[in-house]
MARTIVEX-705992 format. One record per residue (C-alpha): y, x, z negated. Coordinates in steps of 0.05 Angstrom, whole numbers, plus 5000, padded with zeros to 4 digits. Layout:
! MARTIVEX-705992
YXZ/...
This chain:
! MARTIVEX-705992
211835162353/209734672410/205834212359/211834212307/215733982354/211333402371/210233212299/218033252287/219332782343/213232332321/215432232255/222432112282/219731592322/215831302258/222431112226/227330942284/225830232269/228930182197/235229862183/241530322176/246630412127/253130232136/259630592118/266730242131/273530212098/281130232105/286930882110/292730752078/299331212070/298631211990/306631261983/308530592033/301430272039/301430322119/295730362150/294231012183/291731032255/287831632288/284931842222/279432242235/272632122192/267532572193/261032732162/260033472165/252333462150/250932992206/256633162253/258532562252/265232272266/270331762287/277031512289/281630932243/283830342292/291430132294/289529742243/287030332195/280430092198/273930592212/266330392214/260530892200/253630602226/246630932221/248231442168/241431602118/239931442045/242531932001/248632321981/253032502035/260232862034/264732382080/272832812104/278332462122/283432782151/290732672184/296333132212/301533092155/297232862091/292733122047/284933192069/280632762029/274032882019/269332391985/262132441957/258331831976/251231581956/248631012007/242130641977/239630172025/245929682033/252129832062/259030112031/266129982029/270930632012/277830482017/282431132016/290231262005/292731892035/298332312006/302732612054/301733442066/305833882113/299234342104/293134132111/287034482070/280134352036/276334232099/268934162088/264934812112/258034852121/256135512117/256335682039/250235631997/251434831994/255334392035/262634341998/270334342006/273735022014/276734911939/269434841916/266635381945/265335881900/265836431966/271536402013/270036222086/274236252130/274835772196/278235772258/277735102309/276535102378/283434872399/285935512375/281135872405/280535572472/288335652483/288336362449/289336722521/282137072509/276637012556/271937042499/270936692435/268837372400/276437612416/279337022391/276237082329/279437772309/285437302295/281837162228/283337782171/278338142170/275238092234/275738572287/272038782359/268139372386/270339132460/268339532527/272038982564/273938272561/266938152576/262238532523/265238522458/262438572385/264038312324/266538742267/266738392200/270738802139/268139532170/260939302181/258339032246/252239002301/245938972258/249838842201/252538212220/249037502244/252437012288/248336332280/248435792334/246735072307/244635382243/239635882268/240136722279/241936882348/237737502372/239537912426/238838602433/245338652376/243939352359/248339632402/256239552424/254139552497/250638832480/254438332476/252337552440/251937052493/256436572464/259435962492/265735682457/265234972504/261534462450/263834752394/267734372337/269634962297/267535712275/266335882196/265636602180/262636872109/266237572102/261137982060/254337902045/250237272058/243337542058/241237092003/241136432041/241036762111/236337372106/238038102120/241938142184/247337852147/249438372092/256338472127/257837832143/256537112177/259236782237/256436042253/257835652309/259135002285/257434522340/261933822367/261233222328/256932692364/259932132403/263031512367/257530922355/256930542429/262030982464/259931522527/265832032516/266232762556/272433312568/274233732630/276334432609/280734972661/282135522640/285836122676/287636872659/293237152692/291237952673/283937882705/284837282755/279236962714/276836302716/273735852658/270835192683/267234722635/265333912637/261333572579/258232852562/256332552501/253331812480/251531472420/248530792426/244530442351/243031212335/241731502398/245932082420/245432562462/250633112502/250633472570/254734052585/255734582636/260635122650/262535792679/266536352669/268736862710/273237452722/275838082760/276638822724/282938772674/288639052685/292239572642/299539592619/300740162680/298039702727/291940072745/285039652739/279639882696/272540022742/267639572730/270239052670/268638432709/263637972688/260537312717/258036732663/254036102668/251835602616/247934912610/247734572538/243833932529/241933602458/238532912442/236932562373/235831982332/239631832272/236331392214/235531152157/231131622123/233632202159/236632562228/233132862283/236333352334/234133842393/238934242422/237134652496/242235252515/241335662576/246536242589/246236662656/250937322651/253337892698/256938432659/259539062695/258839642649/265340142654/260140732652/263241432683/257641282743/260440612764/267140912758/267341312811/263440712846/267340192835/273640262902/276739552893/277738972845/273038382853/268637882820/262738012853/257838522799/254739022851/253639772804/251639802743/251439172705/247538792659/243438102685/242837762618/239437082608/237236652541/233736062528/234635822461/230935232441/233034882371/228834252334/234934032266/232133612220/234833292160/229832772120/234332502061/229332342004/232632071938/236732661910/233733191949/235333382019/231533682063/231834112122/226934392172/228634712224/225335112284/228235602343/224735842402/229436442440/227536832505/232637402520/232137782581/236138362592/235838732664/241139332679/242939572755/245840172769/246840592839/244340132890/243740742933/239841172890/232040882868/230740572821/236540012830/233539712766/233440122702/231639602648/227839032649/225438702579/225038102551/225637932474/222737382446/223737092378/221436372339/225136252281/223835682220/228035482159/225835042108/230934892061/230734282000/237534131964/236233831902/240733491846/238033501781/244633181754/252033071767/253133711737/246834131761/243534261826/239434731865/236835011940/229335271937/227335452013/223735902057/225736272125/221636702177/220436942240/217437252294/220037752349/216038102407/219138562449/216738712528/218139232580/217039052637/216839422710/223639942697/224040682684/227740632619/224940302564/231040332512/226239942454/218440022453/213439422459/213239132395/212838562346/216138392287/215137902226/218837662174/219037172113/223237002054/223236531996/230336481959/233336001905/240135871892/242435401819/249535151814/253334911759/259234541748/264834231708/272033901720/274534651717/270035151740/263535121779/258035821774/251535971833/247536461821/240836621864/235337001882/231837221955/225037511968/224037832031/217738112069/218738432144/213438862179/215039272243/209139372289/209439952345/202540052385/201840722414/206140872480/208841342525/216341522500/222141282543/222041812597/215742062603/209442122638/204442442586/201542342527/205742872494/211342412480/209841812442/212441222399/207640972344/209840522290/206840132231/211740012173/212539522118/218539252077/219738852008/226938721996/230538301934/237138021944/241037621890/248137481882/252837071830/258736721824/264336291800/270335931820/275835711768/280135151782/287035341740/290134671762/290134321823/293634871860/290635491834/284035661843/280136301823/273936611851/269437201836/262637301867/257537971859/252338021914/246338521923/243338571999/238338962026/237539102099/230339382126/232039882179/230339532243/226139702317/231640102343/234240452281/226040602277/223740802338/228040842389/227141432443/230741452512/236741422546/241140902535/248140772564/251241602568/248641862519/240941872495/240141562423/233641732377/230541242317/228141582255/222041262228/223641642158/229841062149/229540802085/231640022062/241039922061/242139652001/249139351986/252839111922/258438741932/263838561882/269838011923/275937691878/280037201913/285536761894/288336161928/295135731918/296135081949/302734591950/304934081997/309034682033/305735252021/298035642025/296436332000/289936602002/288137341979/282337751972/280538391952/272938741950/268739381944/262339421977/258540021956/252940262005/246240671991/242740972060/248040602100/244740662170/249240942236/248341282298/251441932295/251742612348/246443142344/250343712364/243943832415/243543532492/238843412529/236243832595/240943442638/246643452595/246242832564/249642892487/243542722438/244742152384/240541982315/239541512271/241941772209/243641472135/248641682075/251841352017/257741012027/262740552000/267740002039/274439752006/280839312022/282338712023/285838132069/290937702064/293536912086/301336642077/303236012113/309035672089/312335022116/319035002087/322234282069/326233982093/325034362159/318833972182/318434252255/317835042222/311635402206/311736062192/304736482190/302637172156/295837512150/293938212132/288238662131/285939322114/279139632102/277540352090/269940632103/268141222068/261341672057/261841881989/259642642007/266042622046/268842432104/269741772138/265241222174/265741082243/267840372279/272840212221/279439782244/286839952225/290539552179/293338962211/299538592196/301337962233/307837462237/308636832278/312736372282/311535582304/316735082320/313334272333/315033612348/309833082335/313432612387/317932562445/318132122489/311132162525/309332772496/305332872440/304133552394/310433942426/309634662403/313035372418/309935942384/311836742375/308137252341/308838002334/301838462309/303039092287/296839452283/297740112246/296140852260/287640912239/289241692213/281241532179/276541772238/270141942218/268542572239/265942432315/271842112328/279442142342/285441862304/288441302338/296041062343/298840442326/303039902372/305439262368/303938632408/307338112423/305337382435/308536742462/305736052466/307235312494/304234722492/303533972492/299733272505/301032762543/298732102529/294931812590/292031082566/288031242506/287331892523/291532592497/291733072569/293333742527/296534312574/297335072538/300035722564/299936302519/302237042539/298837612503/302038282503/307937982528/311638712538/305638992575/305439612544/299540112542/295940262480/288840402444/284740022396/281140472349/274440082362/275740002441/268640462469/273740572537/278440982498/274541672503/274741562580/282041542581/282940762588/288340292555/286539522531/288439002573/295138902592/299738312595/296337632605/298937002614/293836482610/294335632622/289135182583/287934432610/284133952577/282433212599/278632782555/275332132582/271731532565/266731262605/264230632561/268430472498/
């Protein structure tokens, strides 16, 4: 990896010294001719961006040759998105806005080719960072489970998991500047090590995605879409404080950014910190604290001939673990992790590059990740330390985008990677040494006319598990052993199409087959591991998935509807499942098991903006996904339905203020009466929200100051995927949190 990464920056180097291409234009209201101010412009591939003058005016320097998709967006009109081909000399693109209470057809990044929602021939759904950084969670995972469709497996504020339409851990794959994040995500009791500070915006692909992202995405996608880089000559940064009320937590973040004749770069740091939550009772949950740090840093060159990024990302994490042990430990609440808790750190190290050659595109990009996991327990009883590995993983995508015409166009690229796993001086050795190695070649055609637009595609996929021969978790002989050598060929296709019925209506139908190898844990896992000790089955056979999603969306100048409906039929769906048998010290015994299954529901988006009543926005979503085996009998870790209403009053302007909101919203989350068979039924509730905001205009600058209260009534209740609920405890309770945010300029 070390010598790619010198070539990369070589060849960067080679080319810095070309002339760049220039982009520039005018915003005009299309209705009275005005010139807009405080459009934003934006170049999704690039992450590029900047803002009109008073004047209207906007100037895009250093962008590539080639064909690049250029947004424009304004609160109150119509996004415009543009597809623009620079050729060695610069470009003038003039563009009249049409006023739009709601805004839609941002470009996403995360489908098969880089598009406008309305293109798309899959529905991804996004939710920005505003929303989440003022959503009253401590996490970003939490706020994400405002999307339909997405839930949590939580233990905590702290250590939460993603559950995407019934499927989740090893099902799903959260990407971080492109690129799998891998850490231990096999089990509930591991959370990702995410940090929402740097972030522009989060896209998530409900269903499967394995054909363009590889296997650990047959349930689903979540990518971190990072900030845009700083305006051309300009040294920008933000100062981020955050509190919550509930847990007397603290989130603390600064960040820099500069862009001088294609230079950038960004510096950012941050913690995040907080006390055990507190139930609706008023009694403190044992042990739910946790203690973050992070450091990001990026630099890169942006040319003519193409763009050159590395990103660094260190995150240090304390997370109690609200295990029956460090319950009766635990005598006060505090910040301070002393019992049993995890000591989590990861390095991730990513090269993005993006050489633009004619009409074909093409990316290469390499990771580098080091995750360390330690867990304490007693610090009485010896050993303090119980687990102490370290997983490491390099990661490469190669991906070319060519056109072959207006009409036609095509992805041929290849992905791998390599994973070793290493135990280190700790009793408990919850994976085995091992490596892993894995590559894929996939191709992806799409085709399209003024009224429809069809992808189909095809994935090869190779992974080999090696296990040399060691003492099992737990053991001192040679009786016990783990011994592994297995092989895996996988083929993954999917198809689809999206109808455009008019300019409002759009149609979409996609078909996707996935296959998931069963992975090191699933395989060979032997030991204890949180309460309970788990067991791998090296007799797994390959998940395989078909998929079938239809969606329909409606969009007017008042109104947005999106809905969805899919069946995902499962063969040897892998879970972890009860024994019946225990172990000599009591411990219940868990396996790795596999049956056929089948997942189906369906989710749903209302927002309406009624006219003349420009201050009123009313919101509705809905979800509901039933898991079943088809023997009989339900799967496990499958949310209620979820129906949710708010309510959001605004004013764009008064006085000093700027983006004046009050919000309400109720969530009624449903009885889950579904429990799979080592489970218990769970009773619904209802939550209610409240929320306030607004900017103030300081200079140029917008300060923005939010308080939102979640479970406003404080009452106590269960979620049917909360892993505290067998031990008797409620989710958190009410929690009133206040977001401030101060943007600055330190050379305009």
């Amino acid at each position: 990896m070390k010598n790619l990464l010198i070539f990369l920056f070589v060849l960067a180097l080679a080319i810095s010294g070309q002339a760049q291409n220039k982009l520039s234009g005018i915003i005009t209201d299309k209705e009275n001719g005005e010139p807009l101010t405080g459009v934003s412009v934006y170049v999704p591939d690039l992450l590029i961006g900047i803002a009109t003058d008073e004047k209207g005016r906007y100037q895009l320097s250093n962008l590539p040759n080639g064909e690049l998709i250029i947004q424009f967006s304004y609160i109150g009109f119509q996004t415009v998105s543009k597809q623009i081909y620079l050729n060695r000399k610069d470009r003038v693109v003039n563009i009249e806005m049409t006023p739009q209470v709601i805004q839609g057809q941002e470009v996403v990044i995360s489908g098969n080719f880089t598009s406008t929602q309305h293109e798309n021939t899959i529905k991804i759904s996004t939710i920005g960072i505003e929303r989440t950084s003022t959503s009253g969670h401590p996490s970003l995972i939490e706020s994400l489970a405002e999307v339909p469709g997405v839930s949590l497996i939580s233990k905590g504020p702290g250590v939460v998991t993603p559950v995407i339409r019934g499927l989740s851990l090893s099902n799903i794959l959260v990407l971080k500047n492109g690129m799998p994040m891998e850490n231990f995500q096999f089990s509930e009791n591991h959370p990702y090590l995410i940090d929402e500070n740097g972030l522009q915006q989060v896209e998530i692909i409900k269903g499967p995605a394995s054909l363009i992202y590889g296997s650990g995405a047959v349930g689903g996608v979540i990518n971190l879409v990072p900030e845009p880089v700083a305006a051309q000559g300009k040294i920008e940064g933000d100062f981020t404080m955050n509190f919550y009320g509930n847990t007397r937590g603290v989130l603390s973040n600064i960040g820099l950014k500069g862009h001088q004749n294609g230079v950038v770069w960004g510096l950012r740091g941050g913690i995040n910190t907080s006390r055990d939550y507190v139930q609706g009772n008023g009694n403190y949950v044992p042990n739910t604290r946790f203690n973050r740090y992070n450091i990001k840093a990026d630099v890169g060159l942006l040319r003519k001939k193409g763009t050159f990024r590395l990103f660094y990302e260190y995150s240090g994490n304390k997370f109690g673990m609200a295990v029956p042990p460090a319950v009766q430990l635990v005598t006060e609440n505090a910040y301070k992790n002393e019992v049993w808790y995890q000591d989590l750190t990861d390095h991730m190290i990513i090269s993005q590059n993006k050489l633009f050659l004619g009409n074909t595109k093409l990316d290469i990009d390499v990771s580098y990740e080091n995750n360390k996991r330690k867990l304490f327990g007693d610090p009485v009883i010896e050993p303090f330390k119980l687990v102490d590995m370290t997983l490491q993983t390099v990661a490469y995508r190669i991906k070319a985008n060519h056109n072959f015409s207006e009409r036609l166009r095509a992805i041929f690229g290849a992905q791998g990677m390599y994973q070793n796993n290493k135990n280190f001086d700790a009793p408990d050795h919850v994976l085995p040494d091992a490596e892993i190695n894995e590559i894929s070649l996939y191709g992806i055609v799409q085709y399209a006319r003024e009224r429809y637009k069809i992808e189909a595609g095809l994935r090869y996929s190779f992974n080999a598990i090696y296990v040399p021969r060691q003492k099992a978790d737990g053991h001192d002989d040679e009786t016990h052993y783990i011994e592994y050598n297995g092989k895996f060929n996988n083929l993954s296709a999917s198809a689809g199409a999206s109808v455009y019925v008019n300019k409002q209506n759009i149609l979409r139908i996609n078909v996707a087959s996935a296959f998931r190898s069963p992975n090191l844990p699933e395989l060979t896992q032997y030991g204890l591991h949180g309460t309970r000790f788990e067991m791998g089955n090296p007799d797994l056979k390959t998940q395989q998935n078909v998929e079938t999603d239809l969606g329909y969306h409606l969009h007017t100048r008042h109104t947005s509807l999106d809905l969805s409906v899919f069946y995902n039929h499962i063969n040897n769906y892998i879970y972890l499942a009860p024994t019946g048998d225990t172990t000599e010290a009591g411990l219940n015994i868990y396996q790795y098991t596999q049956s056929n299954a089948q997942l189906y529901g369906g989710e749903a988006r209302f927002h309406i903006h009624p006219h003349p009543a420009h201050w009123l926005h009313i919101l509705s979503t809905y979800a509901y996904v039933i898991g079943e085996q088809r023997g009989g009998g339900y799967l496990p870790r499958i949310p209620a339905q979820q129906l949710y209403l708010e309510l959001k009053l605004e004013k764009d302007t008064w006085k000093n203020f700027r983006n004046i909101y009050l919000s309400g919203g109720v969530r009624f989350v449903f009885d889950q009466n579904r429990p799979s068979e080592f489970e218990l039924a769970t009773d619904g509730y209802n939550l209610l929200n409240l929320g306030f905001g607004f900017g103030v205009k300081a200079g140029k600058q917008l300060i923005r100051f939010d308080v939102k209260a979640t479970n406003l009534l404080n009452i106590d209740y269960y979620s049917h995927l909360s892993t505290l609920k067998d031990m008797g405890f409620y989710d958190m309770g009410r929690n009133i949190s206040f977001s401030l945010k101060i943007p600055f300029t330190l050379k305009n």
